[in-house]
N, C-alpha and C positions, 0 to 999 in steps of 0.2 A: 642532553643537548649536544649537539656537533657543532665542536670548535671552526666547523668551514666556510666561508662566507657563504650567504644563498646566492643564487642565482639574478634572481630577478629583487632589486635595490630600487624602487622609486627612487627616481631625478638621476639614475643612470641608466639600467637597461630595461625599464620600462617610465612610463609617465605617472599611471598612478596603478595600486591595485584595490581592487573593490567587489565584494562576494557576490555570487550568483547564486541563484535558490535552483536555478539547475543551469547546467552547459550540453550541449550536444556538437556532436563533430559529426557534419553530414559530408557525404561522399558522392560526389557526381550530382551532376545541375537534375537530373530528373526528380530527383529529391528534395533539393534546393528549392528547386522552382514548385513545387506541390505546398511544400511545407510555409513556403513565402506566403504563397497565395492563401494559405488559410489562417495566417495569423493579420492581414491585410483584412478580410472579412471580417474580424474581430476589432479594427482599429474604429475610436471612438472620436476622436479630437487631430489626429497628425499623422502622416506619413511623412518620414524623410527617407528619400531615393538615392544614393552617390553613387557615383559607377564614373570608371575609364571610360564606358560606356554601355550605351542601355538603345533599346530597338524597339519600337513598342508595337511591331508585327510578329513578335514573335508567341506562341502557343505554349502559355501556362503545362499544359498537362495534353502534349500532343497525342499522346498513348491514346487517354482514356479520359475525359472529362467525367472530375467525382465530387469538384467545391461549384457553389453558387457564381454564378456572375458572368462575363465572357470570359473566353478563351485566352485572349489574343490582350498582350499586357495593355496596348493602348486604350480601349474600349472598356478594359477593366479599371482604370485608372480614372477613367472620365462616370464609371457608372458606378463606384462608391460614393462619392457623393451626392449622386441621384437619393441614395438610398438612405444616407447622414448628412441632413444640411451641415451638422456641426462638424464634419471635417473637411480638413485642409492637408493638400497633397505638395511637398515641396521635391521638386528633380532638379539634380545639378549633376553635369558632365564637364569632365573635361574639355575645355574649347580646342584645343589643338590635336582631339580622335583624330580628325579628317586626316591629317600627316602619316600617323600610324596604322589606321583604316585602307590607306591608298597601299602602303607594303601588306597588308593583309590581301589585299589585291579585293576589299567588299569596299560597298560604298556607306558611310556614314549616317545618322539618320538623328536631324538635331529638334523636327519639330514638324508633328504634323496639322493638318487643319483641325482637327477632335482637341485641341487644346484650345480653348476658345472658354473654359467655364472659369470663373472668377475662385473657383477655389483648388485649381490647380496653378500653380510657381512654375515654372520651366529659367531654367538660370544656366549660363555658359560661364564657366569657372576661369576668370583667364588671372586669377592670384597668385601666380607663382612663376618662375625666370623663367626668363626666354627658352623655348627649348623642351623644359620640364614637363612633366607628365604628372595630373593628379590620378595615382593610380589604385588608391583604394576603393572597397567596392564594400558599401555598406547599407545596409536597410535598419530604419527604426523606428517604431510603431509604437508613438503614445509615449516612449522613454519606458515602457514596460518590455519589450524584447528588441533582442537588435539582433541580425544578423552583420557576420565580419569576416574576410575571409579572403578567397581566389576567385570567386564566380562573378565574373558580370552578367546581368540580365539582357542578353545580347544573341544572336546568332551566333551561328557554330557551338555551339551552348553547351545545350540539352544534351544528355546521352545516358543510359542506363551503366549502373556497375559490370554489366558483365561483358559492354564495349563487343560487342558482334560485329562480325565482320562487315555485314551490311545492317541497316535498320530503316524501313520504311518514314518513320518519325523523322528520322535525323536528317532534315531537310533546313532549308533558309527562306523564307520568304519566298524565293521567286522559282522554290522547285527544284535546285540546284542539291544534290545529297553533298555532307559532306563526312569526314572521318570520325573514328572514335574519339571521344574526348576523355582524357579525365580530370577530375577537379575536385576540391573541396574547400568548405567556407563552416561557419562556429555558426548556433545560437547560444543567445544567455537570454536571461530575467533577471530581476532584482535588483540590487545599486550597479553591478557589473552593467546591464542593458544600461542605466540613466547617466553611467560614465560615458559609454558610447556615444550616447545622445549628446552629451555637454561636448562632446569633439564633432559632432555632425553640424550642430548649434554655430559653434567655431567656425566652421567650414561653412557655412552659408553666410555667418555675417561676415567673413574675408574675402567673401565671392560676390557678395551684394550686398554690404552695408548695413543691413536691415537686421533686427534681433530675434530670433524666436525664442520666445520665455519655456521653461523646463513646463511640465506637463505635471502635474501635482495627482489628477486624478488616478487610483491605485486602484477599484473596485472591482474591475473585469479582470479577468485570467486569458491573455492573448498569444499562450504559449498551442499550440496543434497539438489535437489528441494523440495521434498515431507518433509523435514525435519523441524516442524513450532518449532520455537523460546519460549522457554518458558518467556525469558523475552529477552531483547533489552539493550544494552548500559548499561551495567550492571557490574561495579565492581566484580572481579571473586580474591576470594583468594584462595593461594594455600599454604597449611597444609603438611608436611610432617611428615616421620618418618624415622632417617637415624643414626642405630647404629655407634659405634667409628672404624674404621680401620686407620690404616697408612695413616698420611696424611691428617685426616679428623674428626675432632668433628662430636658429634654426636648431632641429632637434632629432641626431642620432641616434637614439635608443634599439631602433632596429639593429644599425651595427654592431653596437653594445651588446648587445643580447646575442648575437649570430659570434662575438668571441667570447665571451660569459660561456656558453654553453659546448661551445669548441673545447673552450679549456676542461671545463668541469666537467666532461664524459669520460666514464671509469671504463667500460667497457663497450657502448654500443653507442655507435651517432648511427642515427637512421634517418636519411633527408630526401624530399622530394622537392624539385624547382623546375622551375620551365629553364633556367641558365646553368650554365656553370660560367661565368664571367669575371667575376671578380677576386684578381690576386690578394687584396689584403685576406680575403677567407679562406681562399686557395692554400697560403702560405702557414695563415696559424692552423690547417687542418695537417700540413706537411709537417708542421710540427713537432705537431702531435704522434703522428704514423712516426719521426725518427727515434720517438722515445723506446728504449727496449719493453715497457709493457705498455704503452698505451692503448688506446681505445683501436676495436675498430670502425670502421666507418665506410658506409651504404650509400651510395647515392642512387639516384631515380632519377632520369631526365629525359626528356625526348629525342627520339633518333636524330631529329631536325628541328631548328629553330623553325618557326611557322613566317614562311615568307622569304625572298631571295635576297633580300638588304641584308635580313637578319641573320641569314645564313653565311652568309659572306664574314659579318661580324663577330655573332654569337658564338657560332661554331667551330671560327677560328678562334675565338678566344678561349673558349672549349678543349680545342686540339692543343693547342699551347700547356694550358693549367693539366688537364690531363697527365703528360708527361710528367710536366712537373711533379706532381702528386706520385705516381710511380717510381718514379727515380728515389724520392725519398722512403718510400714503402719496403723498405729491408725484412721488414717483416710477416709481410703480405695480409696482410690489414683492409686492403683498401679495393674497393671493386664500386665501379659504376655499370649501370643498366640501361635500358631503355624498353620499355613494354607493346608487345606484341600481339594480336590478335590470332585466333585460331589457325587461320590458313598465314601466318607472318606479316600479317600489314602494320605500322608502327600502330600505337595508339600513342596521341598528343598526351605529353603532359604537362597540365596548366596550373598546378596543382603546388601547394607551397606550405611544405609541412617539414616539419624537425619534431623529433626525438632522442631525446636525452638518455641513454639507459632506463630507467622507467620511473624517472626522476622527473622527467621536465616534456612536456608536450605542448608545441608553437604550431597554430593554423593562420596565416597571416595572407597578407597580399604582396609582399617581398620576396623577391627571388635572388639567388646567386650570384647578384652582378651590379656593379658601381652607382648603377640609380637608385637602386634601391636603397641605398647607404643613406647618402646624402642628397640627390638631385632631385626626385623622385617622390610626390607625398604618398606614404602607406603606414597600414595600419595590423599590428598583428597584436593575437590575443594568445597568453602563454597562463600553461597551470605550474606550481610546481610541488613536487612533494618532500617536505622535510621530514628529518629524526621526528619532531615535534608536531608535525601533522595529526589533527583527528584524525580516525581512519587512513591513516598512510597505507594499511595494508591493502585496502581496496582502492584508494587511489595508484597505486601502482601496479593494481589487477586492470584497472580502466584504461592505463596508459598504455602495458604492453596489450591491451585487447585492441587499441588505436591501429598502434605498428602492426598489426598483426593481420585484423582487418584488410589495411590495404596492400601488405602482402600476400595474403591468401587471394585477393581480387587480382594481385599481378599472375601468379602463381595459378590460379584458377585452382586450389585448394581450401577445404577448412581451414580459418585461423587457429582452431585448436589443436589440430593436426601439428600447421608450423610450429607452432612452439614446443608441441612434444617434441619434434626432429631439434629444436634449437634448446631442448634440456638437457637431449643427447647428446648432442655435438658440440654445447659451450660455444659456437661459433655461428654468429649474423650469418657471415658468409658462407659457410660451410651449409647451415639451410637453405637457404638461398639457393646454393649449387645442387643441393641431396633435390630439389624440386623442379627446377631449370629442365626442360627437354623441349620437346615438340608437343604443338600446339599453343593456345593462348599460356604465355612466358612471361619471363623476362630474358632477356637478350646481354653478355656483356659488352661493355666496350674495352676492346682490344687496339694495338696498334695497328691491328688486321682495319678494322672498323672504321678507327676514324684516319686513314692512309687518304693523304690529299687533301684533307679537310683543312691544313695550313692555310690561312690569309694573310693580305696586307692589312687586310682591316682590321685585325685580331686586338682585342684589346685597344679598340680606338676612342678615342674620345670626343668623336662627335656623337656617335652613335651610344657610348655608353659611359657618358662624365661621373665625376664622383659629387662634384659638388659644382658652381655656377659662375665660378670665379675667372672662366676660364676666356679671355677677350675675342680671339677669334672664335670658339665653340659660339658664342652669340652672335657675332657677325656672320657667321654662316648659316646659325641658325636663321637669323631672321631675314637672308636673303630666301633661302629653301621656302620659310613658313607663310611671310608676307606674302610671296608671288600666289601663295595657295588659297591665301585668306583671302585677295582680292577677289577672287575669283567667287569664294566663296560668300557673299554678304550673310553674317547671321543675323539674324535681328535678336535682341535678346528679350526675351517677354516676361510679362508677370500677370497674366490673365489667365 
């Protein structure tokens, strides 16, 4: 037994944790979205839908249609229950997309005519402060599987692992192509998927009042054949982030967890985020870099925030924390990225993964920056492997096979390959670097790189609060949000 505290502590750096009869970490929506849809064909009694946001023209399996039903999520949504009177379809979004839909520069989509059948829910989440973002993105079917993770079932979505430069698929609705994406999101089953559930349950009766009871029936297997298990009977926690409203404290765990795991990295932090924003992280990673052997630490993030607001803010707060992290790096530890395609186009990344030395593995909906802390509801799911671990040996074959994975897909190498080069070289980076050239890459960021990326906005706190307390962030907020909503009438439905 190791005298060292674990990691993950229900009622602090996660909410609860609860076993899964298997876990899968899927990579990129083309996956997502196949694998979704066939355990969706399996559901017998319930669908729950959460998303930042969800598009229901968007094409299941643009490639190649291989599962029963339509295409196109909308029409599949409405044609399950054709086929099971006994199920019921619950969707809830975010109410205030439309805000952050408009800097995405696409237009929002809360409800079409095809929702018209009495056993589809359509619900607009507006439970949380002014401002806030419900930004988890989750699917649960029956309380027997749930996906959890970074992917919303939305446009600009879809994209294959090996992110090519063009892709005929990788279109929007109205025809428009758009960039590489990358992204990943968790499956579980067993008590792990029904803990899921009891939070999704949660999230609908704080959004509409109304109860949906747990789902008892156990009989069917709705996990996808082709879908291989990245590990087996495995301890699955689950981390939130769930600001203060009526009725309801607010709940950390996410940040907990994001310095939990800062601290407790002996050798390797390996992170992917759409951000780099937030100095409380920024600071305890700098920390760490000043200790003479500390960990080193990898980051992945996109060349560019997606959007000109974002960019202004993100990026400046990006260029900021940067430095800083550097300046403290005496030891040279410390290298951030951003991934490229064959001919150097960035590829987006949307993606929100931590790696612990091969200790701790988080797939979550939380990124690198002050919402996600506190302001912001997300949800991420974390393994972890102890001295006392069943099968620890293979649990930390599974983890570094995680990390490795999706740097072989940056790298455009076998992951088995990297890690021979990272047995050799004892050093993240130093692989990292042995792999880096021309062609599909990864790219660093240098001061060459992000030169002018300085803002005023850097680190601001309209655009990226910690928590909700803040008098003007709400008056501004609701001058910004109200003028939008007016404009906008939802109606909110339950037909």
């Amino acid at each position: 037994m190791s005298d060292e505290r674990p990691v993950l502590v229900p009622g602090e750096t996660c909410w609860q944790i609860a076993e899964a009869d298997r876990l899968s970490v899927i990579v990129d929506a083309a996956d997502y979205f196949r694998h979704a849809k066939a355990a969706m064909l399996q559901a017998r009694h319930r669908i729950v839908l959460i998303g930042w946001d969800f598009d229901t023209r968007i094409k299941l399996e643009p490639a190649e249609k291989t599962l029963d039903g339509p295409n196109r999520l909308g029409p599949f949504l409405k044609w399950l229950p054709e086929q099971n009177p006994d199920l019921e379809i619950h969707l809830l979004k975010w109410s205030l997309g439309a805000f952050a839909a408009v800097t995405r520069g696409m237009a929002p989509i809360f409800v079409e005519n095809w929702l018209t059948d009495r056993k589809l829910h359509f619900e607009i989440d507006t439970a949380h402060p002014v401002g806030a973002a419900h930004h988890q993105k989750i699917l649960v079917i029956d309380d027997q599987i749930a996906f959890c993770g970074g992917i919303d079932m939305t446009v600009d979505r879809w994209d294959t692992s090996d992110h090519s430069d063009r892709n005929g698929y990788r279109t929007k609705p109205n025809g428009k192509a758009y960039g590489p994406w990358h992204d990943a999101t968790t499956a579980v089953d067993g008590a792990a998927a029904r803990a899921v559930g009891e939070m999704a349950r949660d999230r609908w009766k704080a959004a509409t009042g109304r109860v949906l009871e747990p789902i008892t029936d156990t009989v069917s297997d709705h996990w996808p054949q082709d879908l291989e298990p990245t590990m087996r009977s495995v301890d699955v926690a689950i981390a939130r982030t769930l600001p203060t409203i009526p009725g309801r404290e607010e709940a950390r765990e996410v940040e907990a967890l994001y310095l939990a795991a800062i601290a407790g990295a002996k050798r390797y932090l390996y992170v992917e985020s759409q951000y780099l924003a937030s100095r409380t992280l920024a600071e305890a990673m700098a920390e760490r870099l000043r200790e003479p052997e500390g960990p080193e630490i990898v980051l992945v993030l996109p060349r560019h925030a997606d959007g000109w607001l974002e960019q202004e803010t993100m990026d400046g707060a990006r260029h900021t924390l940067l430095k800083m992290l550097w300046r403290a790096d005496a030891g040279n530890r410390f290298s951030a990225y951003h991934p490229v395609t064959s001919s150097g186009e960035p590829i987006y990344v949307h993606a929100k993964i931590l790696v612990m030395d091969d200790e701790l593995l988080r797939v979550g909906s939380s990124n690198l920056n002050n919402r996600s802390l506190g302001f912001d509801s997300e949800c991420d799911l974390a393994v972890e492997v102890r001295p006392d671990t069943v099968d620890a040996a293979d649990r930390r074959t599974a983890i570094r096979g995680v990390r490795n994975r999706l740097l072989g897909e940056h790298l455009d190498i076998d992951p088995d390959e990297f890690q021979r080069t990272l047995d050799d070289t004892s050093s993240l980076i130093a692989a990292v670097e042995k792999h880096s050239g021309d062609g599909k890459t990864l790219v660093e960021f240098d001061h060459d790189v992000i030169d002018g990326e300085d803002s005023p906005l850097a680190e601001n706190e309209l655009m990226d609060p910690e928590t909700a307390h803040t008098t003007m962030l709400q008056r501004t907020y609701r001058v910004i949000i109200g003028r939008r909503a007016a404009r906008r009438q939802v109606v909110r439905s339950d037909v």
